[in-house]
N, C-alpha and C positions, 0 to 999 in steps of 0.2 A: 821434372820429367822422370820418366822408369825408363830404365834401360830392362828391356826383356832377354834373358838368354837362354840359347837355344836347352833341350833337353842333350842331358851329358856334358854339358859344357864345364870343362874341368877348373881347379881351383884356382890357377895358375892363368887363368884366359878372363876370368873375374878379375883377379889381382890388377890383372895388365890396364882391363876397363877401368877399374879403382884408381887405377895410378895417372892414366891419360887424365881421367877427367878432376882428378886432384891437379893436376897441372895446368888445366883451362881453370882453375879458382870454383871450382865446384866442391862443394861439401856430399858427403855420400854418406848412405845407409844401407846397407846388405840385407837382404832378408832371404835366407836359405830357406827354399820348400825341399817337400821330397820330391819333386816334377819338374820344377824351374825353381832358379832362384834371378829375383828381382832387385836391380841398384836403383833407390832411390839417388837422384840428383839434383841438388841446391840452389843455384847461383845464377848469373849473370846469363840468358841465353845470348845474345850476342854474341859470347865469346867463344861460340861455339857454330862448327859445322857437323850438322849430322852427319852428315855421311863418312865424317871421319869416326866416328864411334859405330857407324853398322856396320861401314867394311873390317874391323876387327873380328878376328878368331871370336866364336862362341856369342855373339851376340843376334837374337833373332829381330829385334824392331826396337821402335822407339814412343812411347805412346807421353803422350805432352799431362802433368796432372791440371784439373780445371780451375781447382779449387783453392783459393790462396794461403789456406794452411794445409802444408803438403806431407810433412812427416806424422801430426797426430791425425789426418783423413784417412778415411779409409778405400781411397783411389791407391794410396801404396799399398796401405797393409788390409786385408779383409778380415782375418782375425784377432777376435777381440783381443786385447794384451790383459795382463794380468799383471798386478802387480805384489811384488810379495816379500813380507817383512816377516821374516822367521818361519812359521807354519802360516801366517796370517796371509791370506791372499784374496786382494780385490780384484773382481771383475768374474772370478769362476762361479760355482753354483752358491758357495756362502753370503749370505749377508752378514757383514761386517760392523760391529755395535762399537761406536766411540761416544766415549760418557765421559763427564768429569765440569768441574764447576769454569764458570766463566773466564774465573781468575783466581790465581793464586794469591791467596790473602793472607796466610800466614802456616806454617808447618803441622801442625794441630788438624786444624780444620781440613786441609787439603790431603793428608794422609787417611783422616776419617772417613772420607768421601772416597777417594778411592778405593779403602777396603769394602764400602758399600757396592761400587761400582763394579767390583771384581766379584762380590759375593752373587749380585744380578747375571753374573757373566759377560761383562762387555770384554771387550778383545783389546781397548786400545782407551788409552786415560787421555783427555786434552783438562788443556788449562794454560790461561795467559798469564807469560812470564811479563810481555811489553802488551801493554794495551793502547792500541789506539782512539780518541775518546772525539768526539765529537767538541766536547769542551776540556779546556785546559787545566780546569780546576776540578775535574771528575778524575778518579782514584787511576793513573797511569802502569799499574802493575810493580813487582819487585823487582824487574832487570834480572841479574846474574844470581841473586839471592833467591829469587823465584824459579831460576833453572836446577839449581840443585836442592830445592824442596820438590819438583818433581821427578829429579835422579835418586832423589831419598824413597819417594813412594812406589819408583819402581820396582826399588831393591826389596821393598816390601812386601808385593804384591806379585812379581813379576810380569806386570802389563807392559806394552810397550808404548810409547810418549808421542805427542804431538804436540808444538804450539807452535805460534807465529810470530815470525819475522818482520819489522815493520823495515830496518834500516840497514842496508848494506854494510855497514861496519860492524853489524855484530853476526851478521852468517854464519861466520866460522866457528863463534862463539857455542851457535844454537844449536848447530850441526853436531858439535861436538858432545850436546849431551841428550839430544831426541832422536827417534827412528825415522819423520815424519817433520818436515817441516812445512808448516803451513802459510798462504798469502789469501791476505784476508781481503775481504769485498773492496775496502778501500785502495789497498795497494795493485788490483789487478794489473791495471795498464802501468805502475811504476815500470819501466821496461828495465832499468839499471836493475833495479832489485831481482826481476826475474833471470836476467840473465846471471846473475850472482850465484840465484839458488841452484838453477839450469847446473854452474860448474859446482857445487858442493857435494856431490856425489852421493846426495839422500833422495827418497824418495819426497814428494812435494804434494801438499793437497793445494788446490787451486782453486779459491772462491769464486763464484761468478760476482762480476760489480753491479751494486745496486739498481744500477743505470744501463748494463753493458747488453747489449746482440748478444743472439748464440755466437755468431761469427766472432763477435770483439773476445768473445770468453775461448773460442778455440786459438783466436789469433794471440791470446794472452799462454796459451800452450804451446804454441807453436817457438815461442821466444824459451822456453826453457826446453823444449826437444832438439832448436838450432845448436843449444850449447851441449848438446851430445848427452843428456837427460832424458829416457824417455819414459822414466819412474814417476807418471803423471795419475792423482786421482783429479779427477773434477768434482766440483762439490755446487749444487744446486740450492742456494740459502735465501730467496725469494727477491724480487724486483719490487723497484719503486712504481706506484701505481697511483693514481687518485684515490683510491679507499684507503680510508684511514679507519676501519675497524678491528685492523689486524697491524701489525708494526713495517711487514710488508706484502706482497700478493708472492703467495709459493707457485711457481712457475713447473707445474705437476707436465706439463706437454716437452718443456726441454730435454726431460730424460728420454723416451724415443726417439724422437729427432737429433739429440745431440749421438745417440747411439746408430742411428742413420749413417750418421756425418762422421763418426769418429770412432776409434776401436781403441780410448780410454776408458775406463771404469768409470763410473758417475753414481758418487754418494749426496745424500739429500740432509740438509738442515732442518727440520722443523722448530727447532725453537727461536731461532734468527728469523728464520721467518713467517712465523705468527707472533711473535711477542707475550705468548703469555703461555701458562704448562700447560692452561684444561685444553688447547688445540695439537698439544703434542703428541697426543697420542693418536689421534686420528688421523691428522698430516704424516705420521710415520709408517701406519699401514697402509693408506694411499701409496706411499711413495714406491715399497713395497712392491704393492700391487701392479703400482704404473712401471716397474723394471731396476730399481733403484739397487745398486749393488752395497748401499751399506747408509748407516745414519748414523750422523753426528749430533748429539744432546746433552744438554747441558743437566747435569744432576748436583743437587750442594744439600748439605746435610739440615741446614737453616737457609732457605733462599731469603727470608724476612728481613735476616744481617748480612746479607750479600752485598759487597762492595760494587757488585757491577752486575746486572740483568739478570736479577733477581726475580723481578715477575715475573719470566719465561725458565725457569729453573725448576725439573722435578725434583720432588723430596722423595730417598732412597727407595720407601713403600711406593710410592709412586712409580718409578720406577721399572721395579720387580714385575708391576701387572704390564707395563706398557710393554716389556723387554718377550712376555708370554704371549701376550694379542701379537706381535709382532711376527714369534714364532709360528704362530700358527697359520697365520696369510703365507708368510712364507712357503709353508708346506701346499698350500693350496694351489701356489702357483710355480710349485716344483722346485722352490730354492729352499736353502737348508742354514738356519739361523747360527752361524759361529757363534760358541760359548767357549768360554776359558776352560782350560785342564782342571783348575785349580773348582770351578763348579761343581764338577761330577764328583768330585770327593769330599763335598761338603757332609 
């Protein structure tokens, strides 16, 4: 529910609201306007009579949310959030470029690639340290050894890092050495896991599941906002569909509607979700087009000796034109393409 409070209502008549309804086992979220400010609240209704929270100092009504993810809808909050890692900010007028090879395969290579990656201007390097594989005997990533090959290519480049997290015991690990930790299409509904990330104190890209609703992929948001997180991008990487011409169907309609529904930022996958690079470029302008606040793409210097999703991997030249077609939709539809500092002074 939102506790609505009246205009003027001082800081101290909020606290009191905050504190009652912490004591009924409600979780709350504050959202100070310049006109009202709004408590979002959490928990159990039952345990609650209204009318003991309206008769209190400063509060004007009580309006119930409908929708059962109630911290990332936009029944609480109506403006978009924003999220932001240094200068880097998802959801405002930039689109936001994340490049880097599938997987970290060895120091050499993944250093190479990101100087190419920075040299295009992407804003933000990925690359899997833990790879989760459909089969057991496909290449599983380098773990810890793989996190500081991409702490090495930061220091390099100074991009800032993302990869994902498959397993609760190593959170703290991940956290410790990326800006961004990511949960991938298969881990969505892990709830242990999210709630993990939720308390890690980074911001969190959140894959849609191959299989999941909008609703299951907000409700998979909603578990890391409970845990006092609300550093949320969603990321659109396409669903499983009956066509198999493509590796999966990119779900171009989610970004509206999930934008409808939600005032997190929402970046788009095209290479996860076509499977192969000649559709990455076109799935990137689309996405663009359709409202996407940023894309994530897999670029490797040799996709040919790629250890892992390879066929969906642009080569650096590649790359450079997708990164400028990009720009330019952009412009068309009045967003403004983030490039690296380190770009303009090539």
């Amino acid at each position: 529910m939102i506790i609505i409070m009246t205009n003027g209502s001082t800081r101290s008549q909020i606290d009191d609201v905050e504190t009652k309804l912490s004591q009924l086992g409600f979780k709350t979220h504050t959202i100070y306007g310049d006109i009202k400010t709004v408590i979002g609240a959490i928990g159990d209704k039952r345990n609650l009579n209204t009318q003991t929270i309206l008769t209190m100092p400063g509060v004007e009504s009580i309006v119930p949310i409908m929708k059962p993810f109630k911290l990332v809808g936009r029944e609480l909050k109506q403006i978009p959030s924003i999220v932001r890692i240094g200068e880097i900010e998802f959801g405002g007028r930039d689109i936001v470029i994340i490049a880097g090879p599938c997987a970290i395969e060895n120091e050499s290579t993944y250093i190479d690639t990101a100087l190419k990656v920075r040299a295009a201007g992407a804003s933000v390097l990925r690359g899997g340290a833990y790879k989760p594989r459909s089969s057991p005997y496909s290449f599983q990533g380098l773990a810890e050894e793989g996190l500081k090959i991409m702490k090495e290519a930061s220091d390099v480049t100074g991009l800032k890092l993302v990869t994902e997290v498959i397993d609760t015991r190593d959170v703290e690990l991940v956290a410790s050495y990326v800006d961004i930790i990511q949960i991938g299409a298969r881990n969505m509904q892990n709830f242990s896991l999210l709630r993990e990330v939720g308390d890690a104190g980074k911001p969190v890209l959140l894959k849609r599941g191959f299989s999941a609703t909008i609703e299951e992929w907000l409700m998979a948001a909603e578990y890391i906002a409970a845990e006092g997180n609300s550093q949320i991008i969603l990321c659109e990487r396409g669903i499983r569909t009956f066509e198999t011409a493509t590796r999966n169907t990119l779900d171009l309609s989610a970004i509206p509607v999930v934008k409808e529904l939600s005032h997190l930022p929402v970046i788009v996958d095209p290479s996860h979700a076509t499977g192969s690079w000649k559709y990455v470029g076109s799935m990137s302008k689309a996405a663009v087009a359709a409202g996407a606040d940023g894309l994530i793409i897999e670029v490797h210097i040799d996709p040919s000796a790629a250890l892992s999703d390879g066929p969906q991997s642009l080569k650096p030249e590649k790359f450079i034109d997708v990164m400028n077609d990009i720009e330019r939709v952009a412009e068309a539809v009045d967003r403004k393409l983030k490039r690296n500092q380190d770009y303009f002074h090539q």
